[in-house]
N, C-alpha and C positions, 0 to 999 in steps of 0.2 A: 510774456510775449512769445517766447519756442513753441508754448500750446497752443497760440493762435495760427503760430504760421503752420504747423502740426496739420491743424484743422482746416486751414484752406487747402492746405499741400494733399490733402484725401480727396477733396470734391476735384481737384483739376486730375487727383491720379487718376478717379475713375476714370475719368477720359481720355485721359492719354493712354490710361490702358488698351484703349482699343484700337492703338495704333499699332502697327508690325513692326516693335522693334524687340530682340530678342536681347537677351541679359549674358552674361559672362557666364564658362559652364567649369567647373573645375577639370576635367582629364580632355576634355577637346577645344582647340584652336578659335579661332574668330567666328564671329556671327553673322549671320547674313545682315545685307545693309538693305534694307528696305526705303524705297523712295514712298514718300506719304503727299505726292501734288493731287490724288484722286481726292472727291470731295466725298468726305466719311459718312458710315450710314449709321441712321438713330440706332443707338441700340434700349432697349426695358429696363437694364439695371446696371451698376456696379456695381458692390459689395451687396448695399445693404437692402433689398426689396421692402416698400412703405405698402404696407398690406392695409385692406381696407378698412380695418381696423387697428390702434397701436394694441400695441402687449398690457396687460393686465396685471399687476403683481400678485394678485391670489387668482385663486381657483373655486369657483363652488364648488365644496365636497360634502361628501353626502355617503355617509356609513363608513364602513370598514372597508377594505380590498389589501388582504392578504398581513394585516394587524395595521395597515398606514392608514392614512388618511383618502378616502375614495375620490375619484374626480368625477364631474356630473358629466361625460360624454356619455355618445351611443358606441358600442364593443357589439363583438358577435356574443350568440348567447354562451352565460359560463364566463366571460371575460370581465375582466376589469383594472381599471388604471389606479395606482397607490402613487402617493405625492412621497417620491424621497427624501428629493431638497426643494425647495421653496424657492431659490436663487436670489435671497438678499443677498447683495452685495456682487454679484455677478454680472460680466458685461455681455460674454456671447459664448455659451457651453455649445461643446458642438459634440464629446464621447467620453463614454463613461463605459468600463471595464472594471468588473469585480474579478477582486487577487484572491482572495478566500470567504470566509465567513463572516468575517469581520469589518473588511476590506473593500471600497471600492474608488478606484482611481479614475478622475473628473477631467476633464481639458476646458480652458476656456481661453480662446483665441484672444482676447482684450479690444473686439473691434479693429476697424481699420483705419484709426486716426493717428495712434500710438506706436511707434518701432519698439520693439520687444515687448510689449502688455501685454503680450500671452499670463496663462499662470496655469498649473497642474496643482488641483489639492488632489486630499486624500480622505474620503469620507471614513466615518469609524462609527460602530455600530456598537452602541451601548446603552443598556436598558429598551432594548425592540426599538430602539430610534439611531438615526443617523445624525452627525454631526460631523459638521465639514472644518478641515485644518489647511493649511498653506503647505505646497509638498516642494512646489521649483516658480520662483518668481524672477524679478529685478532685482531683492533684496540680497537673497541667497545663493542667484547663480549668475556667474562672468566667466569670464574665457570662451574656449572653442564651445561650452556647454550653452553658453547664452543664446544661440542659434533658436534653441527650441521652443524661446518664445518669441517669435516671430512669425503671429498668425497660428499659434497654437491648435491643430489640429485633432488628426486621428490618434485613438489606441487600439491595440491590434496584437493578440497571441502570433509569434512566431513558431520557427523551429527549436524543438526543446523548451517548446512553454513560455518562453524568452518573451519579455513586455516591452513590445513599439511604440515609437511614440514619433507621430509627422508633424512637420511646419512647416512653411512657405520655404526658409532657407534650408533645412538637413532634416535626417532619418535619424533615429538613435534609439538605442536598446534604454531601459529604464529598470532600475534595482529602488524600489519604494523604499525598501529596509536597510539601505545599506548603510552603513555607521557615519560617514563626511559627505558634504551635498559632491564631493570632486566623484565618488564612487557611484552617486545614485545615476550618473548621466555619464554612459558611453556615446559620443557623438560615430557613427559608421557611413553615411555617405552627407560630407559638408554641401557647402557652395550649389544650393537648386537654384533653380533662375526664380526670380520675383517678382519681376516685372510684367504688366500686361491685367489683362482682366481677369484671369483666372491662374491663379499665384497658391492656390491649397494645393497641398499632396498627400494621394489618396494611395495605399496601395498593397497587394495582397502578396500569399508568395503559391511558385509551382510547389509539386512533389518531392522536387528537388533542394527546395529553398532557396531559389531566387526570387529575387524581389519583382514584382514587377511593381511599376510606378505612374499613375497620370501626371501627365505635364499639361497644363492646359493652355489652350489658347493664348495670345496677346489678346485677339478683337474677338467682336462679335461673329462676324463672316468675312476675316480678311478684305474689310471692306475700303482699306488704303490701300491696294495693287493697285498700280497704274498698269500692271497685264492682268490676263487670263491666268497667271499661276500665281499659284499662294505660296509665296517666297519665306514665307514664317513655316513652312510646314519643313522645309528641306535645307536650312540652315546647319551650321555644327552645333546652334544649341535649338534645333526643330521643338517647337510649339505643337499644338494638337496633336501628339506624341503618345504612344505608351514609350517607356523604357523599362530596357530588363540587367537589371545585375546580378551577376554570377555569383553564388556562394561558394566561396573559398574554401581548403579542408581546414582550416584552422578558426573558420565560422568569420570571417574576413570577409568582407564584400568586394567585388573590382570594381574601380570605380570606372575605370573604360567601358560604360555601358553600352547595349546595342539597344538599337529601338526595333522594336518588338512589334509595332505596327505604327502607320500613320492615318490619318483624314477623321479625328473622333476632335469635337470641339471643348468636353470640359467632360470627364467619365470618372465623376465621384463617388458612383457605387462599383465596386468590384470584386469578383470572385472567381476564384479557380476553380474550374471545372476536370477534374484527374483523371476521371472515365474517357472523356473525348478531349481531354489532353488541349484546352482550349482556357480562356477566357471569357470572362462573361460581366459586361460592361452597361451600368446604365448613365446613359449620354443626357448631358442637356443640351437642346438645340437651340437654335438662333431663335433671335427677337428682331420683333418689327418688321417682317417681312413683306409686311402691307405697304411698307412706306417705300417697297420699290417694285412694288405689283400691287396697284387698287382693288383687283379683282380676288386676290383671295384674304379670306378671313385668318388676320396673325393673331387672333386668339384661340382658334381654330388650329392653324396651322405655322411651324410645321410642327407636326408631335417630337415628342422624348422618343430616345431607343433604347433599346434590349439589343447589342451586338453581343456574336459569339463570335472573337476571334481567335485567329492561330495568328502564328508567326510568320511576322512580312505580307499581312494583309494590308491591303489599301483603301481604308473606306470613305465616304465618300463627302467628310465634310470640307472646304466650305461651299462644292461644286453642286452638289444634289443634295435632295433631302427627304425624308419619308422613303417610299420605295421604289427610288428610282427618276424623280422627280427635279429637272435643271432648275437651279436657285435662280433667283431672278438677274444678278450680277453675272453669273457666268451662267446665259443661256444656250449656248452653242454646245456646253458640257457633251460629253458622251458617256454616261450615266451607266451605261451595262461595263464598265471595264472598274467598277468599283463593286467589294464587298456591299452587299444592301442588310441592313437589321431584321433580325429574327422578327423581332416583335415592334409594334408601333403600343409607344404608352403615350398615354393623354396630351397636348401638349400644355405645355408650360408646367407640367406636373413635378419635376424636379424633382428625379430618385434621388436621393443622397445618400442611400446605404444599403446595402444588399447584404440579407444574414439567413444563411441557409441553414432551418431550425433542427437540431439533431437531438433535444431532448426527448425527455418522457412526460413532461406538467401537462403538456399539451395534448389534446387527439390524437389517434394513430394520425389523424389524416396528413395532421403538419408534418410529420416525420419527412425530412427531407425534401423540402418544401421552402421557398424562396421568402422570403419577407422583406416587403421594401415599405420605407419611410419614403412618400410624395410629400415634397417640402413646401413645392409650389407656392403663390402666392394669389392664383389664381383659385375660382373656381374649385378644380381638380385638383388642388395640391390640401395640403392638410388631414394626411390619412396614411395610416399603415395598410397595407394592401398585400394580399398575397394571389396567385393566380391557378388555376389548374395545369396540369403537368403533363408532355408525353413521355414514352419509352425513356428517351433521353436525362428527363428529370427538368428537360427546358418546361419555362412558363409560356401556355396559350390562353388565347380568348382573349376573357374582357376581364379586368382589374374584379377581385374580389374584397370588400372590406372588412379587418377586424377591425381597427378603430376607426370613426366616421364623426358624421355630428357635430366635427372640432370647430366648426364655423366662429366665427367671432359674436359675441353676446356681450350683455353690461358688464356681464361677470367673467371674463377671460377674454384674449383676444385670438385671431385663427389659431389654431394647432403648425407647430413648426419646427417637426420631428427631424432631426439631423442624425446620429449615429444612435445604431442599433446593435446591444452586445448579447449574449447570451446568457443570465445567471448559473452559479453551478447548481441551481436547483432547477432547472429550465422554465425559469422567466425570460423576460429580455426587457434589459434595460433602456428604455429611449431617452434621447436627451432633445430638447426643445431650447432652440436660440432666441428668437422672438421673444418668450413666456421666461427666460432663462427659468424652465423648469427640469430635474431629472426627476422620470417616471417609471415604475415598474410595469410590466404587463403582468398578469397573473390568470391564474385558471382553476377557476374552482366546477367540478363535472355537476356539480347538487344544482348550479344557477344553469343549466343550458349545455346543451350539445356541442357547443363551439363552433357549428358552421359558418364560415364567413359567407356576407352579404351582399348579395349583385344590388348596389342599390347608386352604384355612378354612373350616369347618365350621361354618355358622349353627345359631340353636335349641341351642347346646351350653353356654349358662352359664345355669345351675341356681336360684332362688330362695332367699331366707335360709331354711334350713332352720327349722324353728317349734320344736323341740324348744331351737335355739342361741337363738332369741329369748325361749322363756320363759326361757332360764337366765339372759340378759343382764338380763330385767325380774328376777330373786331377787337377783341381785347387786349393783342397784339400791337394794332393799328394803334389804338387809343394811349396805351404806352408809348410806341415811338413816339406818336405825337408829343408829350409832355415831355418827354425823355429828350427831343432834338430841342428844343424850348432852352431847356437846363445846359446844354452843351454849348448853346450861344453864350453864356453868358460870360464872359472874360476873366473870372477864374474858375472854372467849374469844379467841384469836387474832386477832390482824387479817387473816391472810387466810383464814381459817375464815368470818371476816365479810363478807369480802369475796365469799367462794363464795355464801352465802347468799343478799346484795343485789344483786351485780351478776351474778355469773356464770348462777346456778341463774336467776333472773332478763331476764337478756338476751341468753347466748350460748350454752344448751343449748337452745333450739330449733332450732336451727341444726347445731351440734356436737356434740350429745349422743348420734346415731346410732349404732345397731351396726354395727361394719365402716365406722364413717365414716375415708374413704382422705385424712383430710387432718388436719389437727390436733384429734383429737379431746378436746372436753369434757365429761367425763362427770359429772352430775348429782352432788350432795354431794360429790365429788372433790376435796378441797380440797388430800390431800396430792398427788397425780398433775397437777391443774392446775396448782400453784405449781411444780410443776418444769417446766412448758410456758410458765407464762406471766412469770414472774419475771424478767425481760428485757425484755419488751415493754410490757405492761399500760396502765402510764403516757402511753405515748406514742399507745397505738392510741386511747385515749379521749378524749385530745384532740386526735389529728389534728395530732401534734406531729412533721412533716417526712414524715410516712408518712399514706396514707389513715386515715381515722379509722373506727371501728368502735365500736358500730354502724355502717352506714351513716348512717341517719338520727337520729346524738346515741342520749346517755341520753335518757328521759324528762324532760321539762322539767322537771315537779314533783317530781321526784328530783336532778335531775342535780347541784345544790353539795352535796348532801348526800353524796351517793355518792363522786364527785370529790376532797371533804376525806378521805374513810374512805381509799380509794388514795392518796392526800399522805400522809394519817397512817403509812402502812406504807412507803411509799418514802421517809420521813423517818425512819423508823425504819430503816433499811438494810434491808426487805424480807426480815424474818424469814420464816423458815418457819413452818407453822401447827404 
């Protein structure tokens, strides 16, 4: 029964995530209190984006690529993709960092139904094949160390070679080798906030070896202000945030951090830039923007960013968007007194990693040269991409492709490249959540030149057709109708009740969407929800080991009422309606 309410307690988090309420911070004071009477705006996803195709367990492969097994995509020429792990048994791999030759260290977050399901193996290379072992799980590690499965994230070289390891809750340096599981895991900054939509921590260091760190968002586009300001941004535990922690001389972090910049809504790719002493951030921007301006195309718009920040910049989310552009919730914005992004990428392309390639495997041309995983779920996502370069080493133009093609077929489903490492032979390793696949990139000069390929085509994803959206608003209709029928009846189902009070009520402004690419709630749906949410429900309402959803609670003057109605039915063994 804990799994069920687990499972529903994720479908309400995502929603409540998108309310503004901020999480406890370990070294600063209280949070800002957010009033949520504003009526909340759709947003495209929470955790998990439903691509238009599901995940595939194999791969068609096809020859060799670099002694592994080949994958059937389009690469620039000279490229090609080798299958490492295959990811049986994996829930959602998000990076993979090789320690030596032998060696390469895995993350897998465990989804977000589970509180602590992260898990870190340790892949081991013997006989020219890989084979994966368990390195830090549930089994193995408690205490202050447990932290780091929670939304198991990024790996990351530090100062002095040092192996990082992020998760939704802390930071921590990581010893693969070290003799007792108490040694392998230094825990260095505890307590990150987890609450909200965007709960992963991404983060790179200066010259200096500070950390810097994304904090992402609560919502979509602070779209519970009842003002013009985004009360989540300037809190003591500020949301859409970088923060910077000081490296210690004793290699100690402060954890009194300062925030480094604010107005960025979730920047999971990140890199320092030493030359111009600057940051360099790829943003993913708001969803559904159409659904508070008809006139413009949100598949279209607004695009992803490319920000170069310095320190004590203020950019410009959730007020403007693209270059300079008032969001539709705060139109009156005054758009020139924010930082605007270098570069406009696709939208809904979803950088999730930024690796600036310094090998030799590669062309001179890569040499120092940006490589980004578009994660996307759209169109435009599903591609490693790199771009042309000015003086600076910043990326212009238009997205160029080395891996393409990844579209979804009988035989795989879209490509959905999350962390991107460097091999010490200069590959680069990708990891793929969707496909739980890890992938080599490789370069052989006998197959092709290596130039990457203008072959993505902006302006080509289409608006919701209006003919699909009246159909969605009749089938709607036809719901209620049967739906008010069933509620007459003198003892109606408990979770027919439950659709009515809490659902229809607090999670289909949110979920309710057409084409919403992530667990969608559709209105009256009592029997389609119970099969979504019959797992989790319990848990996501109270914030029982999982983010809570709402975000910001039920309603106060509802919430025991509502609470006992979900007891009564998970006491009932969680009939169906």
């Amino acid at each position: 029964m804990k799994n069920l309410i687990l499972v529903i307690t994720s479908l309400l988090g995502y929603f409540l995530f998108l309310s503004c309420r901020s999480l406890p911070k370990p070294a600063s004071p209280a949070s800002a209190r957010i009033n949520v009477s504003k009526t909340p705006n759709e947003v495209s996803y929470g955790y998990e984006p439903v691509r238009s195709h599901a995940s595939h367990p194999n791969y068609k492969v096809k020859g060799e690529c670099n002694g592994l097994p080949r994958i059937d995509v389009k690469t620039a020429p000279g490229f090609c993709l080798g299958l490492v792990d295959a990811g049986e048994g994996l829930i959602k791999p998000r990076y993979a960092l090789q320690v030596n030759d032998q060696h390469i260290l895995l993350t897998d977050m465990g989804g977000w139904k589970k509180p602590y399901n992260g898990e870190v193996y340790i892949l081991v290379k013997e006989n020219k094949k890989w084979s994966r072992k368990p390195l830090l799980n549930a089994i193995n590690t408690s205490g202050p160390a447990k932290c780091v499965l929670d939304r198991t994230q990024q790996l990351v070289r530090g100062p002095n070679d040092e192996i990082y390891l992020t998760s939704a809750q802390c930071i921590a340096k990581v010893n693969p080798f070290a003799r007792s599981n108490e040694e392998k895991v230094q825990v260095i900054i505890p307590n990150l906030p987890t609450i909200g939509l965007h709960a992963s921590k991404i983060i790179t260091f200066d010259q200096a070896g500070n950390i810097l760190m994304n904090v992402g968002s609560l919502s979509d586009n602070c779209e519970l202000e009842p003002t013009n300001n985004c009360q989540e941004l300037t809190g003591q535990i500020g949301r859409g945030v970088i923060r910077k922690y000081l490296r210690q001389a004793d290699g100690t972090y402060n954890l009194n951090y300062s925030i480094f910049a604010t107005g960025q809504r979730n920047s999971m790719a990140l890199y320092w830039d030493s030359n111009g002493n600057a940051l360099w951030a790829g943003e993913n921007s708001r969803d559904y923007i159409e659904r508070k301006d008809s006139r413009i195309n949100g598949q279209e718009k607004p695009s992803d960013e490319f920000n170069v920040i310095h320190e004590n910049d203020e950019l410009d989310w959730p007020y403007c968007y693209d270059q300079g552009i008032a969001s539709p919730e705060f139109a009156k914005s005054d758009c020139s007194r924010y930082v605007h992004p270098h570069l406009l990428f696709p939208a809904h392309s979803a950088p999730l990693s930024f690796l600036m390639y310094t090998g030799s495997l590669f062309p001179k041309w890569y040499q120092n040269r940006l490589l980004i995983s578009f994660h996307g779920y759209t169109g435009y996502g599903h591609r490693i991409v790199t771009y042309k370069r000015n003086e600076q080493l910043l990326p212009v133009g238009d997205p160029l492709s080395v891996v393409y093609g990844w579209d979804a077929t009988s035989l795989h489903g879209d490509g959905s490249p999350v962390g991107l490492t460097q091999g010490l032979d200069g590959s680069v390793f990708i990891v793929e959540d969707t496909n739980l696949k890890v992938l080599q990139l490789y370069y052989n000069a006998n197959e092709g030149a290596g130039s990457p390929v203008a072959e993505l085509k902006l302006g080509t994803v289409k608006p919701v057709d209006s003919q699909l959206e009246a159909g969605f608003k009749r089938a709607e209709e036809t719901r209620k109708k049967a739906f008010e029928i069933k509620l007459k009846n003198p003892n109606p189902p408990l979770f027919s009740q439950i659709q009515s009070r809490v659902i229809d009520q607090n999670c289909v402004q949110c979920h309710g969407g057409m084409n919403y690419p992530s667990i969608q709630l559709l209105k009256y749906d009592d029997i389609g929800n119970y099969k979504k949410l019959k797992e989790q429900l319990w848990a996501r309402l109270n914030g029982d080991g999982v983010p809570q959803m709402p975000p910001s609670g039920l309603p106060e003057d509802h919430k025991q009422s509502l609470l006992s109605l979900v007891k009564q039915w998970v006491d009932a063994g969680t009939p169906a309606p």
